[in-house]
N, C-alpha and C positions, 0 to 999 in steps of 0.2 A: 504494500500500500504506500510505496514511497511519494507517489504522485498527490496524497492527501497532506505532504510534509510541508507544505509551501502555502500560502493563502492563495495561492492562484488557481491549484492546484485545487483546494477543497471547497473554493468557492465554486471550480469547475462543476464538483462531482455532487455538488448541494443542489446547483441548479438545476441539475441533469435528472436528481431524483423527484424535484419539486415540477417543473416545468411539463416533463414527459415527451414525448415525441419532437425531437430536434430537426430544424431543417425543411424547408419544400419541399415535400415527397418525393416528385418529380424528378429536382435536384439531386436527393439523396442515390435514388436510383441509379439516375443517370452518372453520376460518378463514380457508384458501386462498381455499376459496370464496363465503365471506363477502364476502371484499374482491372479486373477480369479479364480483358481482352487484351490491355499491354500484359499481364502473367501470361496468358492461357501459351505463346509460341514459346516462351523459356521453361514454364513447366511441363512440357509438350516435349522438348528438346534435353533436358535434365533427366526426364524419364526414360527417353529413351536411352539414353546412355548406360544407363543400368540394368534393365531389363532386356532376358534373353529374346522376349516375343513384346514386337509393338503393342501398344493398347491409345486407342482411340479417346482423345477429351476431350469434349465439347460442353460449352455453356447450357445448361440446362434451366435455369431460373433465376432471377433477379429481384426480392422483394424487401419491404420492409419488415422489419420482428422488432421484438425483446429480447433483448440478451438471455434471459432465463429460459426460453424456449431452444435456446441449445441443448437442453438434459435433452438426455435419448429418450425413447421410453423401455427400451432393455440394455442389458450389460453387454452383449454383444458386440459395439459399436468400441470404436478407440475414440481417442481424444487429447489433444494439446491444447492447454492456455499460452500462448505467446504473450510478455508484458514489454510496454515501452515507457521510456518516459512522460508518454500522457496517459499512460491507462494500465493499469495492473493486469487486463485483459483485453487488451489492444486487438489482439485477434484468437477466434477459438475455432481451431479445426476438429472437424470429426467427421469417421468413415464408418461407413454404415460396413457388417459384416459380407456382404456380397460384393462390395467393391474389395474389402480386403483379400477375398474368395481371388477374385479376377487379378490382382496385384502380385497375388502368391504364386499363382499359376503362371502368369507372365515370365517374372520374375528367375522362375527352377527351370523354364523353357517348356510349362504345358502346350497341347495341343491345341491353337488357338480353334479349331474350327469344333471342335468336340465342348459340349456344354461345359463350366466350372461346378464343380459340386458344393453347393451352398450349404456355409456354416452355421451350424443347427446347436452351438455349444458356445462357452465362453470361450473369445482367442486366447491361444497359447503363446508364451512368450515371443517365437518365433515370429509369428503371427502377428504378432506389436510390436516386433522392431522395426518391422518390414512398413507395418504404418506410419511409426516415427522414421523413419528415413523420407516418405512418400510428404510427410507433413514438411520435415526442413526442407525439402524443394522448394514445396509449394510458400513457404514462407520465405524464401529466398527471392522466388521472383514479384509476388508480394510487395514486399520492401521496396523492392527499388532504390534508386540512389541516389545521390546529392542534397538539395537542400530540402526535395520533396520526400524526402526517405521515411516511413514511417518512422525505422530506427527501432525494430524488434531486436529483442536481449538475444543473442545466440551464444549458443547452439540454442533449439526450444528443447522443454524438457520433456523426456521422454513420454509416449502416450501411455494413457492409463485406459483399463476395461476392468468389466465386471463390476467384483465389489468396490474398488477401490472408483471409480467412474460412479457407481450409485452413492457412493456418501459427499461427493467433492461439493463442496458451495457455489452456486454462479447467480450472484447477484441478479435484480433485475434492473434494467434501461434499455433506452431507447436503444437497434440496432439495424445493422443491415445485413440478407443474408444473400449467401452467392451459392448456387447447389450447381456441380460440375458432374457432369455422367462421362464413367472412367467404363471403356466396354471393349468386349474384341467382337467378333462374329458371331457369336451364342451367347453369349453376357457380360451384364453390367450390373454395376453398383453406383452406389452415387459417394463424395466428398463433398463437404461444404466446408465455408468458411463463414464466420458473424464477427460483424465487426461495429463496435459501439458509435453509432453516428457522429456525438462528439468528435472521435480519433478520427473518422475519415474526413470530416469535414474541414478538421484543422487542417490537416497535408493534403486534404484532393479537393477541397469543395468548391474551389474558384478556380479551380483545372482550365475548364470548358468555357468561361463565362468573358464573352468580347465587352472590350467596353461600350455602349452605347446603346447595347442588345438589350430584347427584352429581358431575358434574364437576366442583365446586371442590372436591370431597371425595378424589378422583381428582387435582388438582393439590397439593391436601396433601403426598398419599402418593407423587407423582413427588417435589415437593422433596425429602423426606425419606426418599427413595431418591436422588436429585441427591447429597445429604450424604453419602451412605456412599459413593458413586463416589467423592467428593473426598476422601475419605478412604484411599480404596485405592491399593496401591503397584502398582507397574511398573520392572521393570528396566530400567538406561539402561546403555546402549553407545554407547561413543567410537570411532569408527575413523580411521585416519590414509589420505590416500591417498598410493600405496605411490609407483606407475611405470606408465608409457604403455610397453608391451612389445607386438611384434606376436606373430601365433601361434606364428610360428616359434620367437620367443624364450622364449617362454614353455614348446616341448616340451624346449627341451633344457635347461631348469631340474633341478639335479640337490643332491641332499641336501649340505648342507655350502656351498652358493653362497653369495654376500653380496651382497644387493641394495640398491644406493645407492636412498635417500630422493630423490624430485624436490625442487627448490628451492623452498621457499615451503610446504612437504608438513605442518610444522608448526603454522601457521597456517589449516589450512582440517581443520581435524580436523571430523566431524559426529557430534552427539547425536545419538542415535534412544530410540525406544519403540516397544515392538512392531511393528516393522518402521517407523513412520515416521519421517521423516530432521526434526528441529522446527528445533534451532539449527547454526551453523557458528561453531567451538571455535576457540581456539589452545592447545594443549597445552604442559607445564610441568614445574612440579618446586618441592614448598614442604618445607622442609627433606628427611626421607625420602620423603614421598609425590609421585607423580604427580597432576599437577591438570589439569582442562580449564576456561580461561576462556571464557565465551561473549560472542562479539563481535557477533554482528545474527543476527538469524529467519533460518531457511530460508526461500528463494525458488524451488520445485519450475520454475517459470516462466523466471528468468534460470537457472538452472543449467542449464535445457535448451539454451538461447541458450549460453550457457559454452562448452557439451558439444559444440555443433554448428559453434562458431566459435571452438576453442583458438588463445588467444594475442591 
């Protein structure tokens, strides 16, 4: 979470929570897909170098998501968080088990014209390295270079499946997803990439945009709609947390009770805004007012870890 270290930084990631959907849709797409198609002839070329049997990739879908709609819905699948200095999850790759099927087969020199026989089990080691190999390509040509570089941390760290894939945290925000269909002559799988709007807009989102063009005329009028958002208020709520009571305890709670504070209950006070939880407070007192000082960002991620492992 180093990118929360900075006020720019977690002013970013406040807005991003508050705000929701970042960006003209249109826009966002559009330069999803931009950078998809400079990747797709280096990752195209990268692959083949490796692989004993060509396999075919072509751009298969372009849309907007939420980042938390990366979980799979089985362990099946692999997965890499890539972080950069704008986003601790800059980009998250994940291949579904039938592309991994086709990658493997490739790869050992299977018969491309003869169907791949589809993985019906958790992948084995093997079988995820071969993923994270197939992932640092793909984040290689990604990148890109120079000033426009997103600047992922390399190597990316190796992919995970199964159990360790169904416990991992993935926040939600706004994002964009790019789904690539990896196929030879009898099968295919798919690879995608999601990538948090914020990150690609900072390095690609005025790629395409001439000056004088509707779109730059259209990003005028977003700034300066951007301005009046930042300008707009929001209520904030402080809550303290109270007591761990089971149900029991809880029915025979009767008017008039006095329920002792847990220990430490003052120190872990949490801001919100409109429902989201941003900072964790320690609550106070400056001459007659109540005050809540804030001590480090919410981490939606370790408070679930907290939640699941008291004490």
């Amino acid at each position: 979470m180093s990118s929360l270290a900075n006020p720019a930084g977690m002013r970013a990631s406040i807005l991003e929570r508050l705000i929701g959907e970042t960006g003209e849709p249109n826009h966002v797409v559009g330069a999803a897909r931009a950078v998809a198609e400079r990747a797709l002839p280096a990752i195209t070329l990268a692959l083949g170098g490796k692989l004993a049997v060509p396999v075919e990739l072509d751009i298969e879908a372009v849309e907007l998501a939420r980042l938390i709609q990366a979980r799979p819905q089985s362990g099946q699948h692999a997965m890499s968080v890539a972080s950069s200095a704008s986003s601790p999850d800059a980009l998250i790759l994940l291949m579904d088990s039938a592309a991994v099927a086709v990658v493997v087969s490739a790869l050992f020199g299977g018969d491309p014209d003869l169907p791949v026989t589809p993985i019906e089990r958790e992948l084995s080691p093997t079988e995820t390295e071969v993923a994270s190999m197939v992932f640092q390509e793909i984040a290689q040509a990604v990148n890109g270079s120079g000033e426009r570089a997103f600047a992922f941390r390399m190597p990316l760290p190796a992919a995970i499946t199964g159990t360790e894939l169904k416990k991992h945290i993935i926040r939600d925000a706004p994002a964009v997803r790019v789904d690539f269909r990896v196929s030879t002559a009898t099968s295919s799988g798919r690879i995608s990439l999601m990538m948090p709007q914020r990150v690609l807009l900072k390095h690609r989102g005025e790629a395409s945009v001439a000056p004088g063009s509707d779109r730059d005329t259209a990003s005028n009028w977003s700034a300066r709609f951007g301005e009046e958002i930042m300008r707009s208020t929001v209520d904030l709520e402080a809550s303290m947390p109270l007591a761990r009571m089971t149900l029991g305890e809880v029915a025979r709670l009767q008017e008039g009770m006095v329920i002792e504070l847990g220990e430490g209950a003052q120190t872990e006070a949490r801001l919100s805004a409109r429902s989201k939880t941003l900072f964790v407070c320690e609550f106070g007192k400056l001459g007659q007012n109540y005050t809540v000082r804030i001590r480090h960002p919410f981490d939606a991620g370790q408070d679930l870890i907290d939640t699941l492992l008291p004490g």
